[in-house]
C-alpha angles and dihedrals in degrees: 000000000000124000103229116089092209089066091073087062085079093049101041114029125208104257116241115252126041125322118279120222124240099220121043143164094263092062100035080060091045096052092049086050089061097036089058105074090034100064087032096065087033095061098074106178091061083070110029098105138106103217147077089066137202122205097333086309116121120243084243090065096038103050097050090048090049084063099057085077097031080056098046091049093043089051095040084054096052079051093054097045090049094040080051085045099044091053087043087054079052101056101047092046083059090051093259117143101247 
């Protein structure tokens, strides 16, 4: 590996079109979106409870599989922002407005 940081240039050229962040909305979003079922099955005491009940199933049971198909749209919608970001990247490395 050499020692001299210019020899990457060669490597990895700058792309054309404006400089693209690192961070954006879009990620930031996405990130939440993930974040989101995560702390909410982590935090534990907001759910350990019997009642209210549904259906004869405690609130315990409910409320964790009401969150199998809050997960899945909350990761479908993470997929969606960085697929959006990731065009958007695209198109400003081609030299598009974004």
């Amino acid at each position: 590996m050499p020692s001299d940081p210019d020899a990457f240039e060669d490597v990895m050229p700058e792309p054309a079109g404006a400089p693209v962040p690192a961070v954006t909305p879009e990620r930031v979003l996405a990130g939440l979106a993930l974040l989101v079922p995560i702390v909410a099955m982590l935090w534990v005491s907001s759910y350990d409870k019997t009642e209210p009940a549904a259906g004869g199933m405690p609130f315990f049971y409910w409320y964790q599989l009401l969150w199998v198909p809050a997960s899945a749209i909350f990761t479908v919608a993470a997929y969606l922002l960085i697929n959006r970001d990731e065009k958007a990247r695209k198109a400003a490395r081609k030299g598009g407005a974004r």
